[in-house]
C-alpha positions as CSV (number, residue, x, y, z in Angstrom):
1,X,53.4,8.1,242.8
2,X,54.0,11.8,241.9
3,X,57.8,12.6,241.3
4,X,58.7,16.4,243.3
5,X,60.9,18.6,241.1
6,X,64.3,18.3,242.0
7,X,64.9,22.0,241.0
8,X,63.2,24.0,243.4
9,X,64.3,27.2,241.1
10,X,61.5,26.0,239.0
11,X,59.0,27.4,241.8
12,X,58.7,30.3,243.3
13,X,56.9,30.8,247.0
14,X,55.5,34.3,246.9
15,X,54.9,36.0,249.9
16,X,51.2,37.9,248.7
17,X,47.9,36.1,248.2
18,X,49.3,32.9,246.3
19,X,52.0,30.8,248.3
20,X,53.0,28.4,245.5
21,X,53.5,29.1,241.9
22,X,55.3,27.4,239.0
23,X,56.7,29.0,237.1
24,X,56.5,26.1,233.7
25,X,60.1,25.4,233.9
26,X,59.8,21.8,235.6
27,X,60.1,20.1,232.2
28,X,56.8,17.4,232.5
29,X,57.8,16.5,236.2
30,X,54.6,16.8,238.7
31,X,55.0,19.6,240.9
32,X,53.4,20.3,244.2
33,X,51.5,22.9,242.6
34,X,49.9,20.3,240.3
35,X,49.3,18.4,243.3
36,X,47.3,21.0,244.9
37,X,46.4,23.2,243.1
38,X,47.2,27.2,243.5
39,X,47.1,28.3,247.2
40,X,45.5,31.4,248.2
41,X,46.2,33.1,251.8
42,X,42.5,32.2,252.4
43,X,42.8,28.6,251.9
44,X,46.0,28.4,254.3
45,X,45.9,30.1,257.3
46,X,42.5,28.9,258.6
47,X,43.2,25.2,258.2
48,X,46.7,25.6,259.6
49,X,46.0,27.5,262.3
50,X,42.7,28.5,263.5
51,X,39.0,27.8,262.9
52,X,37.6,31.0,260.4
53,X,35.6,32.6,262.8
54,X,38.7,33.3,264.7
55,X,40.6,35.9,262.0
56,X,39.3,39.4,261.5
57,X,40.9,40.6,258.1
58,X,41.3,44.3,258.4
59,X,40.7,45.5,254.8
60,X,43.7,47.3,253.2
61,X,42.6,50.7,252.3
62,X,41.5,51.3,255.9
63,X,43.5,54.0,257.8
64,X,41.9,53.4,261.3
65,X,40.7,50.5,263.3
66,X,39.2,50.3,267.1
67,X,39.7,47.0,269.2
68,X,36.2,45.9,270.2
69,X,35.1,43.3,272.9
70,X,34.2,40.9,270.4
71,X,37.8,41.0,269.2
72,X,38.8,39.1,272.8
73,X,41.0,35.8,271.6
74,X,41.2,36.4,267.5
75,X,43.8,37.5,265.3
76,X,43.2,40.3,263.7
77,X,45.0,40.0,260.0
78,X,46.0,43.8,259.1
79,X,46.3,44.2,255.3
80,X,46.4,48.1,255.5
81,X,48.3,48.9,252.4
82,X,49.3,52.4,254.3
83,X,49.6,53.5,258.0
84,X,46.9,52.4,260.3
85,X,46.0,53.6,263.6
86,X,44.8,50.8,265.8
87,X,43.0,52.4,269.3
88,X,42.4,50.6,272.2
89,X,38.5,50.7,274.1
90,X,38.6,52.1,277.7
91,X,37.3,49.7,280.5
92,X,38.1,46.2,279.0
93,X,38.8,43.8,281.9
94,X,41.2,42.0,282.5
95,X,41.9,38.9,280.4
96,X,41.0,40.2,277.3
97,X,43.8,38.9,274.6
98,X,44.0,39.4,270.8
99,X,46.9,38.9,268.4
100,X,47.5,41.2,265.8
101,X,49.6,40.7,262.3
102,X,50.8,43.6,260.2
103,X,50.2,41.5,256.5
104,X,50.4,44.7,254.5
105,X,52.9,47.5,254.6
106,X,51.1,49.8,256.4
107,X,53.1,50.2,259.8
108,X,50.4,49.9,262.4
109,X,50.3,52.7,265.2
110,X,48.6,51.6,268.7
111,X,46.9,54.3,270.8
112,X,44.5,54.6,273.8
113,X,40.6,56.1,273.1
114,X,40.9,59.7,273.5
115,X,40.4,60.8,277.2
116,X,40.2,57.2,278.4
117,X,42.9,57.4,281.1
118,X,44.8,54.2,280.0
119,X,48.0,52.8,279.8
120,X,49.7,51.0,277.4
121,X,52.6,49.1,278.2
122,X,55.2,48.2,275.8
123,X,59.1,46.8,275.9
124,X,59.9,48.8,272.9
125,X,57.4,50.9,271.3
126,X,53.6,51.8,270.2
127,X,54.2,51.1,266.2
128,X,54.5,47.2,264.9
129,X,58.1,47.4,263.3
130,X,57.6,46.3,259.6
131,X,55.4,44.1,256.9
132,X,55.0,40.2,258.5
133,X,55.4,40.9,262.2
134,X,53.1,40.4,264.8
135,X,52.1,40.6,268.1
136,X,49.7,40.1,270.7
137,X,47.6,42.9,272.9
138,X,46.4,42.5,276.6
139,X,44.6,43.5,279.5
140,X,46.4,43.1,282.7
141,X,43.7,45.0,285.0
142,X,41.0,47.5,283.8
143,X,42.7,50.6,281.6
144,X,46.0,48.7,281.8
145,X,47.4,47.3,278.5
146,X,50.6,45.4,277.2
147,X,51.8,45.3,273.5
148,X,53.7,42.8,273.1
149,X,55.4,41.4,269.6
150,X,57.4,43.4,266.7
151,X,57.0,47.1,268.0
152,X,59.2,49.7,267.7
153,X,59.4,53.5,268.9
């Protein structure tokens, strides 16, 4: 049976691609890392949370993105290293539901398609508020949307 390190300082959990690395300091005990191997951000999220086909990763040197239909019940995993503008499609109906997660530190700005007569509804504000947060975005009747999650103004 594999002994843990009792000295957790001997790991560090990183919060980029890899989730678990040692750092050599656990002096011949077996670490979880042994265990398992390194972990990449590709290897965890899909099998903790969703099936693959069900996370868009938006590439991080992208400084615009537009919501499509086929976006309906995905998350859509942000890596944009700088700001992002996120627009939302004119005549979605209702129902339509996708979260969103701001991975990189690009602060993500929503807006409606130009001229497309929508609203977007929101508790505190149209930007997601910093690196890690997330959200959800949704169609409450046609041209009518609500951001929900980490915003700010």
């Amino acid at each position: 049976m594999a002994e843990f390190v009792k000295d957790f300082a001997a790991q560090t959990a990183l919060r980029t691609t890899r989730l678990l690395s040692d750092n050599g300091t656990a002096n011949g005990t077996v670490t979880p890392a042994d265990i398992f191997g390194t972990m990449l951000l590709s290897d965890f999220l899909p099998k903790l949370m969703i099936a693959d086909d069900q996370i868009d990763v938006i590439a991080a040197n992208l400084t615009s993105y537009a919501i499509k239909a086929a976006d309906k019940n995905k998350i859509l995993l942000f890596l944009c290293s700088g700001a992002c503008t996120v627009t939302l499609p004119a005549g979605i109906s209702p129902g339509f539901f996708v979260q969103w997660v701001q991975w990189g530190a690009g602060i993500l700005t929503f807006q409606s398609a130009t001229g497309a007569g929508q609203n977007i509804r929101s508790a505190a504000g149209l930007r997601s508020l910093k690196q890690y947060g997330s959200g959800s975005l949704q169609t409450m009747q046609t041209n009518e949307w609500l951001l929900s999650g980490y915003t700010q103004v």
